[in-house]
C-alpha positions in Angstrom: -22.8 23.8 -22.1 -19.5 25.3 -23.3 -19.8 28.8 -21.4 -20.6 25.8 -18.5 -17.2 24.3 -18.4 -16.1 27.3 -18.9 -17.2 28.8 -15.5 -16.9 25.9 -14.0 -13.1 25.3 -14.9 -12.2 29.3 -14.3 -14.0 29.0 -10.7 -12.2 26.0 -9.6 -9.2 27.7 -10.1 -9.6 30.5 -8.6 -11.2 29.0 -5.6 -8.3 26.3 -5.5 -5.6 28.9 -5.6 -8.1 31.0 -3.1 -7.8 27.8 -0.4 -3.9 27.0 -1.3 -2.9 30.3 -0.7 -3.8 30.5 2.9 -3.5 26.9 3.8 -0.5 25.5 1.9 3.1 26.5 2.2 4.8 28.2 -0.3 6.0 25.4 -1.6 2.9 23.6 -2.0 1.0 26.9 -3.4 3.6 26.8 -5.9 3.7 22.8 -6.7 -0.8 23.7 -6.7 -0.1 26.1 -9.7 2.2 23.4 -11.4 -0.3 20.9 -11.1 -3.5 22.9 -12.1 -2.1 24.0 -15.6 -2.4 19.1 -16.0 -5.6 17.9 -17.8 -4.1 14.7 -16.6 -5.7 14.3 -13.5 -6.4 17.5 -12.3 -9.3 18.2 -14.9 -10.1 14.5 -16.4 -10.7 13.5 -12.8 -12.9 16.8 -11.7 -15.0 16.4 -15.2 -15.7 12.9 -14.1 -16.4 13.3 -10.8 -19.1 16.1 -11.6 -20.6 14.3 -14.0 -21.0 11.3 -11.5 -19.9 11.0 -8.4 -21.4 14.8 -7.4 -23.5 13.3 -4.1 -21.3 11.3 -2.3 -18.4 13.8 -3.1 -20.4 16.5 -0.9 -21.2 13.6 1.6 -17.2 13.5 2.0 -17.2 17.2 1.8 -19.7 17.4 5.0 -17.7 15.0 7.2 -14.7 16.2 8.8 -12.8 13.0 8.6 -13.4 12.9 4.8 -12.1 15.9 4.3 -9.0 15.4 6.4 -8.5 12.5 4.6 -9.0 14.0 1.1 -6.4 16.8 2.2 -4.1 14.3 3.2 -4.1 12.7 -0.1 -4.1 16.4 -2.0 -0.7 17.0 0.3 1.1 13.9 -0.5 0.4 14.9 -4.4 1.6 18.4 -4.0 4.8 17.7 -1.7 5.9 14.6 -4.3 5.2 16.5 -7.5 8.4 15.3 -9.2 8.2 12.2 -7.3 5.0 10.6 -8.4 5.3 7.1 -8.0 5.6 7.9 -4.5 2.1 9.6 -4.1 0.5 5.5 -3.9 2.0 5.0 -0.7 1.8 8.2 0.6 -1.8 7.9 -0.1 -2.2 4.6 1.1 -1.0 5.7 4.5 -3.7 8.7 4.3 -6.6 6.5 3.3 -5.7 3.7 6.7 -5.1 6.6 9.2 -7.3 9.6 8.6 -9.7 7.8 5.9 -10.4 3.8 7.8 -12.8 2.4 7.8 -15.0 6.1 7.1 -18.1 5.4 4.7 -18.2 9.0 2.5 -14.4 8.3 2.1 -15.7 4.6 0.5 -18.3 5.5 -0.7 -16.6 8.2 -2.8 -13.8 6.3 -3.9 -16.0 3.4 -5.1 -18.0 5.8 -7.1 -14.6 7.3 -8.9 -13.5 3.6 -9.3 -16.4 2.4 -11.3 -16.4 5.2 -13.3 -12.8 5.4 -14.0 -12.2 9.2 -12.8 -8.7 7.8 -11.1 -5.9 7.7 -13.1 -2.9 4.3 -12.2 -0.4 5.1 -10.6 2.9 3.9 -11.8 3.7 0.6 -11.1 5.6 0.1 -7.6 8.3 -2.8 -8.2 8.4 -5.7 -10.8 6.0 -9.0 -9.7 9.1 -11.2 -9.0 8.0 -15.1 -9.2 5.5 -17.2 -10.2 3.2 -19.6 -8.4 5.6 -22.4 -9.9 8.2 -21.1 -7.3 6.5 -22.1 -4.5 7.4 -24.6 -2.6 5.9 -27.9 -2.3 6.2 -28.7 1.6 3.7 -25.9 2.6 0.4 -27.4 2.4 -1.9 -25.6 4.1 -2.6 -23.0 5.8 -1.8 -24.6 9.1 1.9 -24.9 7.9 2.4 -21.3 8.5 -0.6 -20.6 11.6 0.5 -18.4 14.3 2.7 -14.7 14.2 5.3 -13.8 11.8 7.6 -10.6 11.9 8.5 -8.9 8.8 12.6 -8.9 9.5 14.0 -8.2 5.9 12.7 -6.9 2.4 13.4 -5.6 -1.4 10.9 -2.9 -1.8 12.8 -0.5 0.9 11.7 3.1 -0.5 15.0 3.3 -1.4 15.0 3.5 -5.5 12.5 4.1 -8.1 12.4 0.5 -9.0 10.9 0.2 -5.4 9.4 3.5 -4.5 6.7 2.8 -2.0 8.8 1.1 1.0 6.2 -1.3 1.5 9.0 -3.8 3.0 10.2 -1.5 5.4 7.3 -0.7 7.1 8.4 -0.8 11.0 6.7 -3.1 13.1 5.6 -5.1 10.3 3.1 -8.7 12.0 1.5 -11.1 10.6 -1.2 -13.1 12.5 -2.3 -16.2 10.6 -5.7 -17.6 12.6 -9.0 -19.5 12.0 -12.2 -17.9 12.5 -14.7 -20.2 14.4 -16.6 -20.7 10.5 -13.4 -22.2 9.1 -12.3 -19.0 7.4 -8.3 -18.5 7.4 -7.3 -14.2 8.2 -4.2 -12.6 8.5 -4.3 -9.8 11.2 -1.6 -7.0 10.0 -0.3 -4.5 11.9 2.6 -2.1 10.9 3.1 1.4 10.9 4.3 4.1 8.5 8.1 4.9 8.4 11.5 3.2 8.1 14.6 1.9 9.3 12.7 1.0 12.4 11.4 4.6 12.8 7.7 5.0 13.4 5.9 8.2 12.0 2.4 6.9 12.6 0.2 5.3 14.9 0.1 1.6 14.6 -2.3 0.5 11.7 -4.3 -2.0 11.6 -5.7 -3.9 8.5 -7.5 -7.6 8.2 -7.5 -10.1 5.4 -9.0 -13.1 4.6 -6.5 -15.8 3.7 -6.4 -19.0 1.5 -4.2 -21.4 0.1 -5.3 -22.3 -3.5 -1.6 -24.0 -4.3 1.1 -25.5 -2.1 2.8 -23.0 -1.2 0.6 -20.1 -2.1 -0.9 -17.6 0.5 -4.1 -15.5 -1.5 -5.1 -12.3 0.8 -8.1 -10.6 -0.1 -8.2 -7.4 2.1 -11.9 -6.9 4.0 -11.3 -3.3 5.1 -9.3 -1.8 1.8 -11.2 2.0 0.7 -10.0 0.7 -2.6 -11.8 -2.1 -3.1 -10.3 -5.2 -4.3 -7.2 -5.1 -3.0 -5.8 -8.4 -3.7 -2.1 -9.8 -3.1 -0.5 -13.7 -4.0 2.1 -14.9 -1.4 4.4 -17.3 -3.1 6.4 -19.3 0.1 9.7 -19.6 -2.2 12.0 -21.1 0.9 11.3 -21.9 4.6 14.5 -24.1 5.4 13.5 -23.5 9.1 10.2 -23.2 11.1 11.1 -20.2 12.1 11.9 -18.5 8.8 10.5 -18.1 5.3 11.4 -16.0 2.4 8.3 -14.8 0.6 7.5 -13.0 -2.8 5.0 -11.1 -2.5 2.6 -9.3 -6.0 -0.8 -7.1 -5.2 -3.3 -5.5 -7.3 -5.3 -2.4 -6.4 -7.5 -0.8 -9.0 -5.3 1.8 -9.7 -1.9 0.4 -8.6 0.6 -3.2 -8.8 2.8 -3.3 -5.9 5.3 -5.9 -5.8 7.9 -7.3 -3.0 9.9 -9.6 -1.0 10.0 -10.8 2.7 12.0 -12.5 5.0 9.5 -13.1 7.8 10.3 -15.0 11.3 9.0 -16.3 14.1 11.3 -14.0 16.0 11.5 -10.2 16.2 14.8 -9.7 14.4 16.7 -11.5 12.5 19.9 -11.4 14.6 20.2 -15.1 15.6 19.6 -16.2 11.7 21.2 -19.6 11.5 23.9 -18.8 8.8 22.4 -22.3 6.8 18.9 -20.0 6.7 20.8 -16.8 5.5 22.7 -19.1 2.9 19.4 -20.6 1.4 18.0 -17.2 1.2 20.9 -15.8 -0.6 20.8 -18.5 -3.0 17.1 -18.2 -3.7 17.1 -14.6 -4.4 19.6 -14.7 -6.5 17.7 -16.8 -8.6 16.0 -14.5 -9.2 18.4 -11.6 -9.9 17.7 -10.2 -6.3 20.7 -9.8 -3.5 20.2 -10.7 0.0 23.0 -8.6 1.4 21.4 -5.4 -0.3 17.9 -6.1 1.4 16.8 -3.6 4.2 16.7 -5.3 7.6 13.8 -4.5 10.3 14.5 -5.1 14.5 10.6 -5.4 16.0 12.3 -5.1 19.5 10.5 -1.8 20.5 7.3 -2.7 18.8 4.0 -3.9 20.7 
């Protein structure tokens, strides 16, 4: 069994370094070699996978989407290295282009899930708020129907506080509706990028919707590859229909991803009344946050 791991481990190095050298850059070859010489995740995570999740790895192997999608993800860990707790998002954006909705990619992740052969991720932002800050006047779900834009946010990319941008997503819309069995979902589109800059398609993702507490918005994403992917909306001010500052905590298996957003009825947040801006300043800063440094989003261009 020794002489076993033995082969095994000296052949997936040379056939890794085989494959990087003729399909990475330099770079990335080199970052490949850093990154091989890691038990932590490189080996942990192939010893676990061959000991259970060998099928429905060379299901993913025999698709081409898989694959793409799996390269994807191998690229994003290469290129952020000495970055890492900017590989989640990167990944994320991997597994809702190249990997949606693709059943090897699913079925392969759930299998590496349940037998813990993925390592967490470093957290992404502190949860900020508590369902306590909520506020009262928001009853139900038909309080907030209808489309919001994502105007403003904290976690801009911008710091490793708040690596994974999540906030700054362009073209950020949320559609609050009713299925015809009663069932709340929020239809989100956004795409990857910043400061209003696309570098992506536009994405898709749905999530059913509930309000447990007043105030509190619980999305349970129906289309996540890692499965559950939960997130708590605390409403913590909406001094206008048109307006409403939300903090925002979600839980993936392997990840907690944290934010807050100013969301409006309208596309920007040009024509803020300055008694909305006020509230929201004052609110943050509650909470040891600062309006004026949050990263602002015009939906203008977006579809």
């Amino acid at each position: 069994m020794k002489q076993y791991l033995k082969n095994f481990a000296v052949g997936y190095a040379l056939l890794s370094i085989l494959a990087a050298k003729y399909f990475l850059t330099n770079q990335q070859f080199f970052n490949q070699l850093r990154y091989m010489v890691r038990y932590r995740p490189v080996w942990s995570s192939g010893f676990c996978i061959g000991a259970n999740c060998k099928k429905v790895t060379a299901d993913c192997f025999m698709d081409e989407k898989c694959r793409q999608t799996v390269g994807c993800v191998q690229l994003c860990t290469l290129d952020l290295i000495d970055e890492p707790e900017r590989i989640a998002q990167c990944a994320y954006i991997c597994e809702m282009t190249a990997g949606y909705e693709n059943q090897q990619f699913w079925d392969m992740m759930s299998c590496m899930v349940e037998n813990s052969c993925l390592d967490r991720y470093p957290d992404d932002g502190p949860c900020v708020g508590t369902d306590e800050d909520a506020i009262a006047s928001v009853k139900s779900m038909e309080d907030v129907k209808g489309d919001w834009w994502v105007i403003a946010g904290v976690n801009c990319g911008q710091s490793r506080e708040y690596p994974g941008g999540y906030d700054w997503y362009p073209c950020q819309h949320e559609r609050f509706t009713k299925e015809p069995s009663g069932q709340w979902i929020n239809t989100v589109t956004f795409c990857n990028g910043k400061d209003d800059v696309c570098t992506s398609e536009l994405i898709t993702t749905i999530a059913n919707v509930s309000m447990p507490k007043n105030g509190v918005i619980h999305v349970e994403y129906l289309d996540a590859p890692l499965e559950p992917q939960i997130e708590d909306w605390r409403i913590v001010s909406m001094p206008s229909p048109d307006y409403a500052l939300v903090m925002w905590c979600g839980q993936l298996p392997v990840l907690d991803y944290n934010g807050v957003i100013a969301i409006s009825r309208n596309r920007n947040g040009n024509n803020m009344p300055k008694k909305v801006e006020d509230e929201f300043r004052r609110v943050m800063s509650k909470h040891n946050l600062n309006w004026d440094q949050t990263c602002r989003s015009n939906n203008d261009h977006c579809e």
